[in-house]
C-alpha positions in Angstrom: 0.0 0.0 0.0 1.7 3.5 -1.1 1.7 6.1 1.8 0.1 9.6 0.6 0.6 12.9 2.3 -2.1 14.8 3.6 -0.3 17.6 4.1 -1.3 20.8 2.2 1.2 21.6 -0.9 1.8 25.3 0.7 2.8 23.9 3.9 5.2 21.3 3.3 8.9 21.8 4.4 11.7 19.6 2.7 12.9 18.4 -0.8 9.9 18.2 -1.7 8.1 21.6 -1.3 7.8 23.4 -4.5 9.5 26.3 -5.3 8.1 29.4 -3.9 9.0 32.5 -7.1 8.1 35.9 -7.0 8.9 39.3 -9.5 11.6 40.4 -7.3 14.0 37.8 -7.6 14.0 38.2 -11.8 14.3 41.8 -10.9 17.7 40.9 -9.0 18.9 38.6 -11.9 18.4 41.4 -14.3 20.0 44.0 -12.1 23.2 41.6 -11.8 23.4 40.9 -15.8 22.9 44.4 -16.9 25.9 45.5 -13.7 27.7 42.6 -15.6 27.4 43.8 -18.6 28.2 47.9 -18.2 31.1 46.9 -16.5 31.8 44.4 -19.4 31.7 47.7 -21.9 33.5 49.9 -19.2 36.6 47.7 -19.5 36.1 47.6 -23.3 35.8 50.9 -24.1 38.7 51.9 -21.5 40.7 49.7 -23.5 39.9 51.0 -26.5 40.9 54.1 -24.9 44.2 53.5 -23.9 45.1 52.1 -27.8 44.0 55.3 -29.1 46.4 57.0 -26.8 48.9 54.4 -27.4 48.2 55.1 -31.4 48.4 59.3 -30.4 51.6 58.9 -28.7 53.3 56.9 -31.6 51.9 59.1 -34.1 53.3 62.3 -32.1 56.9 60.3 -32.0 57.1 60.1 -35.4 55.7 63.6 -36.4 58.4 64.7 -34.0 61.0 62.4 -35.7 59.7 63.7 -39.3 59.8 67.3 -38.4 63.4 66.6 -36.9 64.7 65.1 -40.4 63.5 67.5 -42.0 64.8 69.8 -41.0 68.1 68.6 -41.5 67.1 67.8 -45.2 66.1 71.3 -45.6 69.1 72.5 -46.8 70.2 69.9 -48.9 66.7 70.4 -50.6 67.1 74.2 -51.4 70.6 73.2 -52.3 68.6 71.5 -55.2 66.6 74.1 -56.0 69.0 77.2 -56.4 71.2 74.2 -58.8 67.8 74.0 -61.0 67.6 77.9 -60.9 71.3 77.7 -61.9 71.3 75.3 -64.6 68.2 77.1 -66.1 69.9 80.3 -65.9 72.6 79.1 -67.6 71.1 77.5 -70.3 69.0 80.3 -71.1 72.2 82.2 -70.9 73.4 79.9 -73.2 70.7 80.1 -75.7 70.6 84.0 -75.8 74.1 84.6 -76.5 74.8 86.4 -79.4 78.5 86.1 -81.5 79.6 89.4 -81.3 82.8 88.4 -82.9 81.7 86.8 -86.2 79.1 90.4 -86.4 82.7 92.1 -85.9 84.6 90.3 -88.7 82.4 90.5 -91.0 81.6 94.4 -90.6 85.4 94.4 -91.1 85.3 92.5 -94.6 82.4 94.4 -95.9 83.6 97.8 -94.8 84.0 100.1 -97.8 86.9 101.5 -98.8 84.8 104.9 -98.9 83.0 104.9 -95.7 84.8 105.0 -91.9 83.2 104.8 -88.8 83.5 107.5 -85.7 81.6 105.0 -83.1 79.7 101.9 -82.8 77.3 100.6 -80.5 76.4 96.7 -79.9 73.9 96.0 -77.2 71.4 92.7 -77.2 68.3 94.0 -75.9 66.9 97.7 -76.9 67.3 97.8 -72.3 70.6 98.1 -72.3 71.7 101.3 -71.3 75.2 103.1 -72.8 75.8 106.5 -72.5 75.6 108.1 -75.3 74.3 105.5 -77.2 70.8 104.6 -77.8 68.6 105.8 -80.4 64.3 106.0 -81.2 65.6 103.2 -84.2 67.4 101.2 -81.7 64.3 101.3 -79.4 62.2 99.9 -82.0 64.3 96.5 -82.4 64.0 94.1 -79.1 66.7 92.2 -79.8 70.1 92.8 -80.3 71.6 95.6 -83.0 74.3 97.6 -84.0 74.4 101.5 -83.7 76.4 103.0 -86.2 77.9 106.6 -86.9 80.2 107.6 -89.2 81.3 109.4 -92.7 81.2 108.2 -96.4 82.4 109.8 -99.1 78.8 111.2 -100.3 75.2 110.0 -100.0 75.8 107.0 -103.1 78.3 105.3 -100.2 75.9 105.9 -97.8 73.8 103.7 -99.2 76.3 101.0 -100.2 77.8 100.9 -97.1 73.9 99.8 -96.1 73.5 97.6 -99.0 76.8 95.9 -97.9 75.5 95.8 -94.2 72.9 93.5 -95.2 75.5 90.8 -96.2 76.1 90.1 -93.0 75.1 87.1 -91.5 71.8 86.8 -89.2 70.9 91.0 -90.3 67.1 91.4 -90.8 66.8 95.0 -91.6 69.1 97.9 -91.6 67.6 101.4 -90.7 69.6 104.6 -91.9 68.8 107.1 -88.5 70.3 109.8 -90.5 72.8 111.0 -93.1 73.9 114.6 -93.8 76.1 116.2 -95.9 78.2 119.2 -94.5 76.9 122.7 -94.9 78.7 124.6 -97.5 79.2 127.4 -95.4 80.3 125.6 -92.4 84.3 126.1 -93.5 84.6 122.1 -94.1 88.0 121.5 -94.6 89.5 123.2 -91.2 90.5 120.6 -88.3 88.4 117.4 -89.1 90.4 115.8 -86.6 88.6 117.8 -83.7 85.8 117.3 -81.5 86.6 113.8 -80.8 86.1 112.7 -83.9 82.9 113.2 -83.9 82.5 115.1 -86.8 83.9 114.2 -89.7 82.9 116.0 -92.3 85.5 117.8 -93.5 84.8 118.5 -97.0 81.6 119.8 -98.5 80.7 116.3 -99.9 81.2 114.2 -97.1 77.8 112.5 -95.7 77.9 112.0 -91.6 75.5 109.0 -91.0 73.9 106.6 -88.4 72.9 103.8 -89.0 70.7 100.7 -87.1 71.5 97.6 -88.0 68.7 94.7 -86.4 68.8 91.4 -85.5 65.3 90.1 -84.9 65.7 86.3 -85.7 68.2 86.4 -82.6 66.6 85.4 -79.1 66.3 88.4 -77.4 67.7 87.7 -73.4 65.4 87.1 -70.5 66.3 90.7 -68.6 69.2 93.0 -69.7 71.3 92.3 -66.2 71.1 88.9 -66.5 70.4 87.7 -69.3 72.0 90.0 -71.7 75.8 90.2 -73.4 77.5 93.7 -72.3 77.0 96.3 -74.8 80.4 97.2 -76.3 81.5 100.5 -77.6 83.8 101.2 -79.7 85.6 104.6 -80.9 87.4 104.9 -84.6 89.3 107.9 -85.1 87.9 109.2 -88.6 90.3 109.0 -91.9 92.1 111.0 -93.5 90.1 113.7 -95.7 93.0 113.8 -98.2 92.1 110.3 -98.6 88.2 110.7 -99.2 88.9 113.8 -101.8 90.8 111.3 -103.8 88.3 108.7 -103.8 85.7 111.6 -104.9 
């Protein structure tokens, strides 16, 4: 025969009593889990933290360490620089140079026998400055040109002295600034040789000149100071008159 209990299920003590639940005690258990869990994120995120100032304080390091190399590269990079200035300055030094000294020779070879010259100007750029030199022709030609002033034995070698000019290698155009014969009641003939030899018209039929002679195909220099070839200047005394009566 199997003993049954006749004790009431809400007042049994033991093993065997149920389990008495309630609101409050789910109320705990989520309290604990969600204390768990914010402290759970706390340490996370204060990790996280403490890379990212781990990651700042490389970062810094090596800005620092950057900053500090360079600076020491600094001057080996402007070194660099002012060398590219360099070379381009000399290369467009190189490309604006004009040769003088072939211009020279060959005025030499084509100078007429009939024609001398008192003064010459060479300058390769219409900037550069020489006293006493310089004329409105001269201004009109950018790039470099010859002033010329001198006698010939009339107005016919005038103008093949410019004919001739135009022989000369690289000349574009050749612009007469003036040519004058002397005034017959100037008293030609007394002391050509005066005044510097600036005036050389010492007979009646003697034509003073000047003449521009251009040379636009030539690359005209960057700036005058720089880029430009010295202008040169150069003074002939004036020949004999005895010689240019003959001639006549």
């Amino acid at each position: 025969m199997r003993p049954v209990n006749l004790i009431p299920l809400e007042e049994r003590r033991g093993q065997h009593a149920p389990l008495r639940s309630g609101p409050l005690a789910y109320l705990l258990v989520g309290a604990l889990v969600a204390a768990l869990a914010a402290i759970t994120a706390l340490v996370l995120v204060g990790n996280q933290i403490d890379e990212r100032e781990a990651e700042v304080t490389e970062l810094t390091r090596e800005d620092k360490a950057a900053a500090a190399k360079a600076v020491r590269l600094s001057a080996f990079t402007e070194f660099r620089n002012l060398a590219e200035q360099r070379v381009e300055t000399v290369a467009s030094l190189a490309d604006s140079r004009f040769d003088w000294e072939r211009v020279m020779r060959e005025l030499a070879l084509i100078l007429p026998d009939d024609a001398w010259l008192t003064g010459m100007t060479a300058s390769a750029s219409a900037s550069v400055g020489v006293s006493g030199g310089g004329s409105g022709l001269r201004g009109a030609v950018p790039g470099p040109a010859l002033e010329l002033s001198g006698c010939a034995a009339g107005q016919e070698s005038v103008a093949g002295f410019v004919t001739a000019l135009k022989d000369i290698e690289g000349v574009t155009r050749v612009a007469v600034q003036a040519s004058e014969l002397a005034k017959k009641d100037s008293g030609g003939g007394g002391g050509g040789s005066g005044g510097g030899g600036e005036e050389c018209r010492t007979r009646e039929f003697i034509a003073k000149f000047e003449i521009v002679v251009a040379f636009d195909a030539a690359p005209v220099p960057v700036t005058a100071s720089e880029g430009a070839a010295p202008a040169v200047v150069a003074e002939e005394a004036p020949a004999e008159s005895d010689e240019a009566s003959e001639g006549e």
